[in-house]
VEXVEX-338519 format. One line per 2 residues: their letters; for each residue z, y, x of C-alpha. Coordinates in pm, 1 decimal. Example, Ala and Ser with C-alpha at 12.3 -4.5 7.8 and 13.67 -1.06 7.14 Angstrom:
% VEXVEX-338519
AS	780.0:-450.0:1230.0 | 714.0:-106.0:1367.0
% end
This chain:
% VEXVEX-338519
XX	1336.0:259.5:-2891.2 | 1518.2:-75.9:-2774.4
XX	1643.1:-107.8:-3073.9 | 1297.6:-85.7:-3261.5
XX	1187.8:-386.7:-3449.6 | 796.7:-449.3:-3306.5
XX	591.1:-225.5:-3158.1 | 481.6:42.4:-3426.1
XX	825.4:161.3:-3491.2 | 902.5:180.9:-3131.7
XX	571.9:369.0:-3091.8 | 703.6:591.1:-3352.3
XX	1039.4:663.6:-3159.1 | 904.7:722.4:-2836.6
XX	632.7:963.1:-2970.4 | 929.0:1164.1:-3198.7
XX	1182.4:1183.7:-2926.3 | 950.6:1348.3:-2668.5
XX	1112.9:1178.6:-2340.9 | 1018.9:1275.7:-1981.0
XX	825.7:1092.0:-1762.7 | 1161.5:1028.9:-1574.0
XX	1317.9:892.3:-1914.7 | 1052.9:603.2:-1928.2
XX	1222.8:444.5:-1597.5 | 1559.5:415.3:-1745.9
XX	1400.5:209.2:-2039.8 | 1205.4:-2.8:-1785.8
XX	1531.3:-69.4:-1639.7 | 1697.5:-176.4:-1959.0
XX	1440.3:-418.4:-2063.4 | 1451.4:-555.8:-1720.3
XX	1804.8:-600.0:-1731.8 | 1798.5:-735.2:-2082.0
XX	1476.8:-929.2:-2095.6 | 1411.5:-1158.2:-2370.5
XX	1760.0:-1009.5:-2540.4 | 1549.6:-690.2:-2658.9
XX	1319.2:-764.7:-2954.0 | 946.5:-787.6:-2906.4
XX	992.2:-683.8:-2532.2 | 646.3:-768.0:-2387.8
XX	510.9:-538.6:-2658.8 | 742.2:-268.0:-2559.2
XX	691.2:-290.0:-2162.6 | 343.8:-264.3:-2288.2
XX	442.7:42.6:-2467.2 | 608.5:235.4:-2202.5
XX	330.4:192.3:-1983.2 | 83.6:406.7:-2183.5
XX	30.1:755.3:-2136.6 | -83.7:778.8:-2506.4
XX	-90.4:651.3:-2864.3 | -309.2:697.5:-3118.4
XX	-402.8:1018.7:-2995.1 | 15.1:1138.3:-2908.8
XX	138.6:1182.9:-2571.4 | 388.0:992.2:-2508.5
XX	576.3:1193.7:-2230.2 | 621.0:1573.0:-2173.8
XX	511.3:1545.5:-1834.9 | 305.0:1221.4:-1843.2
XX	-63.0:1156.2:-1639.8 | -334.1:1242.2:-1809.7
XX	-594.3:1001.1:-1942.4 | -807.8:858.8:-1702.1
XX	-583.8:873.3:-1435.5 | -497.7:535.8:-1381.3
XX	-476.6:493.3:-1018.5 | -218.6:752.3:-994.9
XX	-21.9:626.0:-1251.0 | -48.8:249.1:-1034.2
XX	63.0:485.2:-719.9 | 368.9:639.4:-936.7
XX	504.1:331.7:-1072.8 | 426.4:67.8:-829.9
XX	791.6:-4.0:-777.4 | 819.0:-60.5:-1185.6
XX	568.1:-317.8:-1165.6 | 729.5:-449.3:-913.4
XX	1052.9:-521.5:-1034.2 | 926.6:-629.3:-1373.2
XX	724.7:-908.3:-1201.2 | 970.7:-995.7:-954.4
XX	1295.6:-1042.4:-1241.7 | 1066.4:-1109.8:-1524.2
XX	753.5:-1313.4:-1391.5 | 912.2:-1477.3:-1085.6
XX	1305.0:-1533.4:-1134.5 | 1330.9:-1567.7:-1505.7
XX	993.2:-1673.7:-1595.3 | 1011.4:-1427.9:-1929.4
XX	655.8:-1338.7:-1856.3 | 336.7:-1531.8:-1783.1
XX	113.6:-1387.8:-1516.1 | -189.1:-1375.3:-1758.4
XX	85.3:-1164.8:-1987.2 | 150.1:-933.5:-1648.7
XX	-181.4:-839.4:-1609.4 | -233.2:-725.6:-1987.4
XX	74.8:-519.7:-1992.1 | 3.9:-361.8:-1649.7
XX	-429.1:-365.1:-1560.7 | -372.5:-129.1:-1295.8
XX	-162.5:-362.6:-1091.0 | -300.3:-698.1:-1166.9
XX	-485.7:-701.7:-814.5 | -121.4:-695.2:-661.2
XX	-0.8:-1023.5:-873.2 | -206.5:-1324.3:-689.8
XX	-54.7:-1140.3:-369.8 | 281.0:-1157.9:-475.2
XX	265.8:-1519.4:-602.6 | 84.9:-1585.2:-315.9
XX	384.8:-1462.2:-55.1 | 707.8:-1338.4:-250.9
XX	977.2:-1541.0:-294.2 | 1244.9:-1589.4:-556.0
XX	1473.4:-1312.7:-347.9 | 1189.7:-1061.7:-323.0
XX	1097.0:-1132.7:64.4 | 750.4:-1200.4:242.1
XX	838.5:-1506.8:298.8 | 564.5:-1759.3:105.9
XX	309.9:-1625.2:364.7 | 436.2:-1336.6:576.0
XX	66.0:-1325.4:738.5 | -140.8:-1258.5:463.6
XX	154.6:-979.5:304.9 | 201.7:-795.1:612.8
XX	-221.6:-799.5:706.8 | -264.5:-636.1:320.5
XX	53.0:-399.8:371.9 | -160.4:-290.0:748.1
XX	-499.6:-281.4:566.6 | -365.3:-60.6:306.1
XX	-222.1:153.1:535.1 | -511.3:227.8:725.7
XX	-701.6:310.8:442.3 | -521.0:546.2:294.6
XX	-459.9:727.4:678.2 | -857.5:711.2:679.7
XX	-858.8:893.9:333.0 | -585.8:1119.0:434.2
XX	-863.3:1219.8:770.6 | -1118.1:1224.7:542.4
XX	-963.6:1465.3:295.1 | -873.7:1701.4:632.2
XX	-1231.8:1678.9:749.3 | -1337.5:1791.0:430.5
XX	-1089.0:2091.1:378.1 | -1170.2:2190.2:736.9
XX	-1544.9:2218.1:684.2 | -1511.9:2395.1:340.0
XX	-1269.1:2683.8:544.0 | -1596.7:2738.5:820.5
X	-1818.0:2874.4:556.1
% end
């Protein structure tokens, strides 16, 4: 699939050699590595990041359509480390380019420019990273309560 000239042939491959879900983090971290050295590589991040083309599934064990916050939850590191070597310390990849490839994380992005630095710490503005790392936190211990509140009253009737 590296190896593929633009995107439609490396559509092609991925769809014919039926990969895992677990297969489509080793190519994220050969493009990473590589970068600009792998052929039409924005179009290919943008690749990998689909769940489907043209009607295919991409990956045995893929999410299923309309599952997008999931799929954010499940590859959150990905992003990650494609914006920090890619956007940040090698400037391969606009942030406008970012947020096409991956919608699902593009709320992240301003946050990360805003306090990440070149070495991937909270140091640009510790404040505001550690008060959206605490918010998020709580919310999702809220939803987790929620959920248990919910199970509990559906097991009293």
């Amino acid at each position: 699939m590296l190896q593929a000239p633009d995107f439609y042939h490396a559509a092609a491959v991925l769809i014919s050699s039926k990969l895992y879900f677990a297969d489509r983090n080793k190519l994220f971290e050969e493009i990473i590595e590589k970068g600009d050295v792998v052929v039409a590589f924005k179009d290919k991040l943008r690749l990998l990041n689909m769940d489907y083309y043209m009607d295919h599934r991409l990956y045995k064990d893929g999410y299923i359509k309309g599952k997008e916050e999931e799929r954010a939850e499940a590859t959150r590191q990905i992003h990650y480390k494609v914006w920090l070597e890619l956007v940040r310390r090698r400037r391969q990849i606009t942030t406008n380019e970012f947020k096409a490839i991956f919608p699902e994380a593009a709320y992240k992005i301003d946050l990360w420019n805003e306090c990440i630095d070149q070495n991937g710490d909270p140091k640009l503005n510790p404040r505001k990273f550690w008060e959206y790392v605490n918010t998020q936190k709580k919310s999702k211990r809220e939803a987790k309560a929620r959920r248990k509140a919910e199970e509990a009253a559906k097991k009293k009737f």
